[in-house]
C-alpha positions in Angstrom: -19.1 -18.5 11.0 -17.2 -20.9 9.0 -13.3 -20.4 8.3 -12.5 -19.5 4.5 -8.8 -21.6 4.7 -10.2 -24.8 4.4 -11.9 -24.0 0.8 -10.0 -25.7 -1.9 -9.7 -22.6 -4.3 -9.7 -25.3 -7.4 -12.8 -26.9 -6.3 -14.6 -23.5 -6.0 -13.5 -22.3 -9.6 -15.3 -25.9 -10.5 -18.7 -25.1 -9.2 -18.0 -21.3 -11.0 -17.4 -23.4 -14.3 -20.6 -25.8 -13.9 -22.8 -22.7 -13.2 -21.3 -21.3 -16.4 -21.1 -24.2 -18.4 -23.7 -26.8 -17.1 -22.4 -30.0 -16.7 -19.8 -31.5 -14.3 -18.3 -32.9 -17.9 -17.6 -29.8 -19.4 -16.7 -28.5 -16.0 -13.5 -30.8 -15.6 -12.1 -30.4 -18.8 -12.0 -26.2 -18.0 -10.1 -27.3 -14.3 -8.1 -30.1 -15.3 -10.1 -32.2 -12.9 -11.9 -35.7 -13.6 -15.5 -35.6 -13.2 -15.1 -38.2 -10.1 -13.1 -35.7 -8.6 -15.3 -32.9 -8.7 -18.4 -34.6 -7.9 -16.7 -35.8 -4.3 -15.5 -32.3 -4.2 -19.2 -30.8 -4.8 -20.8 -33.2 -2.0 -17.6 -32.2 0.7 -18.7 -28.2 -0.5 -22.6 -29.2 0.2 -21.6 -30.8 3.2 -20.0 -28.1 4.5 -21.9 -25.5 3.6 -25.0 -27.2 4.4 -26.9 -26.8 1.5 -27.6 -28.0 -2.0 -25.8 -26.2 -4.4 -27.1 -28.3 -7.9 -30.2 -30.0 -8.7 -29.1 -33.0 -10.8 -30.6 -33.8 -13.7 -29.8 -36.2 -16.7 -29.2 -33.6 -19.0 -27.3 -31.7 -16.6 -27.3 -29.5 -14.0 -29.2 -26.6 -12.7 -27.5 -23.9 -10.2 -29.3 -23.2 -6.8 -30.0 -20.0 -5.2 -26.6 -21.1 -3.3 -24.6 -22.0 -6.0 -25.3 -18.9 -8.0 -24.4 -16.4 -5.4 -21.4 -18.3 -4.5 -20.0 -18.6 -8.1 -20.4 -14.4 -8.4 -17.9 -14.1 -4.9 -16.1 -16.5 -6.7 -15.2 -15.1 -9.8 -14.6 -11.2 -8.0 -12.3 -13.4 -5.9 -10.2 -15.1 -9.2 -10.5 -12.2 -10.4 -7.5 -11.6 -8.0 -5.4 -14.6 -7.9 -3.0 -13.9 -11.2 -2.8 -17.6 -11.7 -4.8 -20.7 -11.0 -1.9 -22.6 -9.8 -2.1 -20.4 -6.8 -3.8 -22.2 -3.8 -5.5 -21.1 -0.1 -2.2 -22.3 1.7 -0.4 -20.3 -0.6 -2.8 -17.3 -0.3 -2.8 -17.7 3.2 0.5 -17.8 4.0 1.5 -14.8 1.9 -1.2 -12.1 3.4 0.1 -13.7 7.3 3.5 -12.7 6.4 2.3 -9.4 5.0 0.2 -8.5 8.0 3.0 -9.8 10.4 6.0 -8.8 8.8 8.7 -12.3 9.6 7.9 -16.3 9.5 8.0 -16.2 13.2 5.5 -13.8 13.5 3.1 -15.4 10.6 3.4 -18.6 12.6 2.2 -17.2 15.9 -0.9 -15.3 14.2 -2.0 -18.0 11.9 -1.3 -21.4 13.6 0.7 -22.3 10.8 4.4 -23.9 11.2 7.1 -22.2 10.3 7.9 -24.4 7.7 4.9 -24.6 6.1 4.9 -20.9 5.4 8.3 -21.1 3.9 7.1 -23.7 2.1 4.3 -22.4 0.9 5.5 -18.6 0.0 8.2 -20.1 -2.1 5.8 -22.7 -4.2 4.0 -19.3 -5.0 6.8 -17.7 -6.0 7.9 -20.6 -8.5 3.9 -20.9 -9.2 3.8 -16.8 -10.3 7.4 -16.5 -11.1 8.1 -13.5 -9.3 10.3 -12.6 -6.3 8.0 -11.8 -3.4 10.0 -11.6 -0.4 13.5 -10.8 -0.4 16.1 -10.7 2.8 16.1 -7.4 4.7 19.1 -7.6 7.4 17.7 -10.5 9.5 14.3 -10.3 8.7 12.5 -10.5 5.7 10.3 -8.1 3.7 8.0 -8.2 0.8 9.1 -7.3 -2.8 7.1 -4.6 -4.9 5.3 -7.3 -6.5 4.7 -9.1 -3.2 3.2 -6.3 -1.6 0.7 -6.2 -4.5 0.2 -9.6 -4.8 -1.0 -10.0 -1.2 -3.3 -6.9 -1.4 -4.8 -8.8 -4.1 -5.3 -11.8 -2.2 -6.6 -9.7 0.6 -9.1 -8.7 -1.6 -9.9 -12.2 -3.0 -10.1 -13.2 1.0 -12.9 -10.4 1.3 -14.7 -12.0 -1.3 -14.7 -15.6 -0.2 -15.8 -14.3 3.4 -19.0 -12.2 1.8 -19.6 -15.6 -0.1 -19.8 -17.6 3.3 -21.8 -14.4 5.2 -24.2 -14.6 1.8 -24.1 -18.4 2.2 -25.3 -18.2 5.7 -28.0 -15.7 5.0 -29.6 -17.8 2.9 -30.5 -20.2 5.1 -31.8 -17.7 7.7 -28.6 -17.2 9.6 -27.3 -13.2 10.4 -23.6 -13.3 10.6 -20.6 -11.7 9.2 -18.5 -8.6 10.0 -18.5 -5.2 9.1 -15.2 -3.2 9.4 -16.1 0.6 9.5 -13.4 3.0 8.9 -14.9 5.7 11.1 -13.3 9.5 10.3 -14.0 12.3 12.5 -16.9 13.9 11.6 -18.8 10.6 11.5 -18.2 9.7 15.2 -20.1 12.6 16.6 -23.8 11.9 16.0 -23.8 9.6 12.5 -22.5 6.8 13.0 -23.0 6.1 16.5 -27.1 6.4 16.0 -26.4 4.3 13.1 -24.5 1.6 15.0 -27.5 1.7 17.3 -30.5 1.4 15.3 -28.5 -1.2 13.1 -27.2 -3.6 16.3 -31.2 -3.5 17.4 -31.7 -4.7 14.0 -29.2 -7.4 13.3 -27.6 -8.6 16.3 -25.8 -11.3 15.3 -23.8 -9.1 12.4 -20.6 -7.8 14.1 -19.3 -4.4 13.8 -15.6 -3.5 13.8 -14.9 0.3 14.0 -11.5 1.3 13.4 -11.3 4.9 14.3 -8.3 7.2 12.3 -8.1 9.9 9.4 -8.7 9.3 5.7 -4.6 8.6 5.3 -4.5 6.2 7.9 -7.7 4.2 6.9 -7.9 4.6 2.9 -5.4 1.9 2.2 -7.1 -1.1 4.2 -10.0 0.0 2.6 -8.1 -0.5 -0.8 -6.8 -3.6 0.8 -9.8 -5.4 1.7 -9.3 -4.9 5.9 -12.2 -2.3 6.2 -15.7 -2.5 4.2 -16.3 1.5 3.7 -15.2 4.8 5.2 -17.6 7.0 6.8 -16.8 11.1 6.8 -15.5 13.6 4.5 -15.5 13.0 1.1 -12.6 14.0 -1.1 -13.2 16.0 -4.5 -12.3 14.8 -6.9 -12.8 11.0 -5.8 -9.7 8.7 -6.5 -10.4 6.6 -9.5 -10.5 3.2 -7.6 -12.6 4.5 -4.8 -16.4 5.0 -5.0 -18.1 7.9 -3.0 -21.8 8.4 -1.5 -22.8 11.0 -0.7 -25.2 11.5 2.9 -25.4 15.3 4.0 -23.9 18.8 3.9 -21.9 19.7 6.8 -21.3 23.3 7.7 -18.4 23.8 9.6 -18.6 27.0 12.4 -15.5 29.0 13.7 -15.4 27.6 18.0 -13.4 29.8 21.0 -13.9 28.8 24.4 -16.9 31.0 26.8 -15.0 34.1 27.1 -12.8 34.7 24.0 -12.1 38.5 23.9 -13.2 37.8 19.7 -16.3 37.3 21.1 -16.6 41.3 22.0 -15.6 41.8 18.7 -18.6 43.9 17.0 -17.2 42.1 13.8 -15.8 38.6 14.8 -15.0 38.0 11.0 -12.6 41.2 10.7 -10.6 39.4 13.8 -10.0 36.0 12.7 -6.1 36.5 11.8 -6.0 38.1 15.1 -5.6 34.6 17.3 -3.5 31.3 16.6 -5.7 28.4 14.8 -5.4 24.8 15.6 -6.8 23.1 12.9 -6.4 19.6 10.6 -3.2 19.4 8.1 -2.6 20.3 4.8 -4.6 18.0 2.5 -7.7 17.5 4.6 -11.3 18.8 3.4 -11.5 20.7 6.6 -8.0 22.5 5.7 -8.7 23.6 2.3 -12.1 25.2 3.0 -10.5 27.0 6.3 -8.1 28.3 3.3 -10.5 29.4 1.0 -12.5 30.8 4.2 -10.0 33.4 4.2 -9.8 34.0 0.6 -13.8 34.5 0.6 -12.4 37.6 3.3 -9.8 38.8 0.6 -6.8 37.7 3.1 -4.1 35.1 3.8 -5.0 32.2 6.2 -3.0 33.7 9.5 0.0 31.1 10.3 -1.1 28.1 12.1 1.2 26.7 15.1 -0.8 23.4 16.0 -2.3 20.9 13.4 -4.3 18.4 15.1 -7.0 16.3 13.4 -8.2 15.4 17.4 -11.2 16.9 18.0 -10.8 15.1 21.7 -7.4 17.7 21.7 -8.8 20.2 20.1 -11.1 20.7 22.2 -9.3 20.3 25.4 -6.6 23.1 23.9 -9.3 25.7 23.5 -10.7 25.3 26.8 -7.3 26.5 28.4 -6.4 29.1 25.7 -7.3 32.1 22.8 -6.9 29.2 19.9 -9.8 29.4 17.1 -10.9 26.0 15.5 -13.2 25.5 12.6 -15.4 22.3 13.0 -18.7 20.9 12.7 -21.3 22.4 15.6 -22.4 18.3 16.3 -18.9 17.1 16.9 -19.0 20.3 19.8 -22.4 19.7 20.8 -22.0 18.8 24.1 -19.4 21.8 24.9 -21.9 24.2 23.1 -24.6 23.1 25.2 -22.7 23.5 28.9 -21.0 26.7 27.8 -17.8 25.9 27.9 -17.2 26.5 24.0 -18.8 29.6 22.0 -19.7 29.6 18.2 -18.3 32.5 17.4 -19.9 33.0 13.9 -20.5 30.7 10.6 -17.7 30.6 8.6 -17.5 33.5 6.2 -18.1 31.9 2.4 -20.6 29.7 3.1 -18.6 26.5 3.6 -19.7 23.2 3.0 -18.3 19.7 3.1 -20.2 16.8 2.0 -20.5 13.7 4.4 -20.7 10.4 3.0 -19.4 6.9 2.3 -16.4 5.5 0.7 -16.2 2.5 -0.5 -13.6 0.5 -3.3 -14.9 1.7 -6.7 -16.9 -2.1 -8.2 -17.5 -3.3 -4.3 -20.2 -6.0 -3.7 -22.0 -5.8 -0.5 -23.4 -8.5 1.2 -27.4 -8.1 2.5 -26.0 -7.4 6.0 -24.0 -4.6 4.2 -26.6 -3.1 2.2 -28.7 -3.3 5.4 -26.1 -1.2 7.1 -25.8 0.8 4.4 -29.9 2.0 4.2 -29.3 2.6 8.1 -26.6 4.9 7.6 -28.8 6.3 4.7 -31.5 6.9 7.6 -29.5 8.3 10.0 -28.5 10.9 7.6 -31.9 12.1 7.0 -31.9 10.8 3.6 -33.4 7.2 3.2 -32.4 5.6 0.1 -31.8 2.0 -0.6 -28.2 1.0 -2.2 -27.7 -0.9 -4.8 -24.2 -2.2 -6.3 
């Protein structure tokens, strides 16, 4: 798939302003741009994108199926460039230094000279008028406003990309990426059947998983790095998120085979009885293990190992007396060879609800949306998704 970096960022607000305003005339009066200018700049864009994106006429002209779904990435992606002075070197060379932390590094990871990125993050400073990087010791670090500045243009970069994958799928072709910020809960049976029946689907659309907790992966989703979040969802939502939801999950209280609670006549009148290993403060999971022992009328016991691992958690009640609450698929294997017991359903009927996030107003591409109805299906709950 085509790089986004070459794109000249004026000449794509141009064919945004001749879909709006229908004529390459009125088009370079709203980019300070003569009409020969934009008309080489509209054949280069055709050229490179191999298709047509205007039919001509004398009167005017009329957007293609190409041009129209390009101008809407477009404007989402101005959307979050403060200022039109601001171009893709600039852009570029501010979200490398973000994502690497010093010039040196930036260099390495995006080809670019030194230099040039110097260069280039100062011109955007003058161009926005703010400080974005200021001297930290020897190295160098972003400002408050130049951390925000290159999320934004992280998320004007996920446009432009969904514009080329939508570009592409016009003319036939399956590519793009999907970056899946996979939680716990959705690595045990959901999303892996998903990935599955999705790859036999589309093969040529790639799928990046990036496995951690809802802290570690909820702010590159904010900034653009990772499409959606699949696993617990968080009540209430966060205003600049957008939540799903795919099933009910009922967590069950685990021991390994051969926990003395499980001679208990009453396991639920022994549960403050044994240490707990279970996720931190602030996780779903947490709070409804809380309220599972407020349903009992007592206070949760003290607990001497948070651990959001199910691969540890389960390792560390194989070899002691620990309890854990989770979901019976994310055991399903131990359950099945003995080596854990479900030692009751948690008390209070406890549910958490399963789903995806995405940023509150995101777009998906058709390969998204296809992925989407697939995760939809492997829930049990086809549904189509619509923006």
């Amino acid at each position: 798939m085509m790089e986004i970096w070459p794109l000249n960022l004026r000449h794509l607000r141009a064919v945004l302003e001749i879909v709006r305003l229908g004529s390459v005339s009125a088009a370079a009066q709203a980019v300070a741009l003569t009409q020969p200018a934009i008309t080489q700049a509209l054949n280069g864009l055709e050229r490179r994108f191999g298709q047509t994106l205007f039919e001509r006429h004398a009167d005017g002209m009329t957007p293609t199926q190409a041009a129209l779904a390009l101008s809407v990435r477009v404007e989402r992606a101005l959307d979050h460039i403060p200022s039109p002075r601001v171009t893709m070197a600039q852009m570029r060379a501010l979200i490398a230094l973000a994502e690497t932390g010093s010039y040196a590094s930036a260099s390495a990871a995006s080809g670019l000279s030194q230099p040039s990125l110097h260069r280039a993050v100062r011109d955007l400073s003058v161009a926005l008028r703010r400080t974005l990087v200021q001297r930290r010791g020897r190295g160098v670090g972003l400002t408050d406003i130049g951390l925000r500045t290159a999320r934004s243009f992280r998320l004007a970069r996920a446009e432009l990309v969904a514009a080329l994958s939508e570009l592409e799928a016009l003319k036939g072709l399956e590519t793009g990426q999907i970056a899946i910020g996979a939680m716990p809960l959705a690595r045990a049976r959901l999303l892996p059947n998903a990935v599955n029946a999705f790859h036999q689907r589309r093969p040529d659309i790639r799928l990046s998983i990036i496995e951690g907790s809802h802290a570690e992966l909820v702010e590159p989703l904010r900034d653009g790095e990772l499409d959606l979040l699949i696993g617990a969802l968080r009540q209430p939502a966060p205003a600049d998120l957008a939540q799903i939801p795919l099933f009910e999950d009922s967590p069950i209280i685990l021991a390994r085979a051969g926990h003395p609670i499980t001679q208990q006549a009453d396991p639920w009148a022994a549960l403050s009885d044994y240490p707990w290993i279970i996720a931190a403060r602030g996780t779903p999971l947490r709070s409804q293990w809380e309220r599972m022992f407020g349903s009992l009328g007592k206070q949760p016991p003290p607990v001497p190992i948070e651990c959001g691992s199910v691969i540890t958690i389960r390792q560390i009640l194989r070899e002691s007396d620990f309890l854990t609450l989770l979901s019976r698929d994310q055991v399903a294997v131990e359950l099945d060879a003995g080596i854990l017991s479900e030692i009751c359903a948690a008390p209070g009927q406890l549910k958490r609800i399963i789903g995806i996030t995405t940023r509150a107003g995101w777009r998906p591409t058709t390969g998204q949306k296809a992925f989407l109805e697939t995760l939809a299906a492997a829930a049990e709950l086809p549904k189509s998704y619509s923006a």
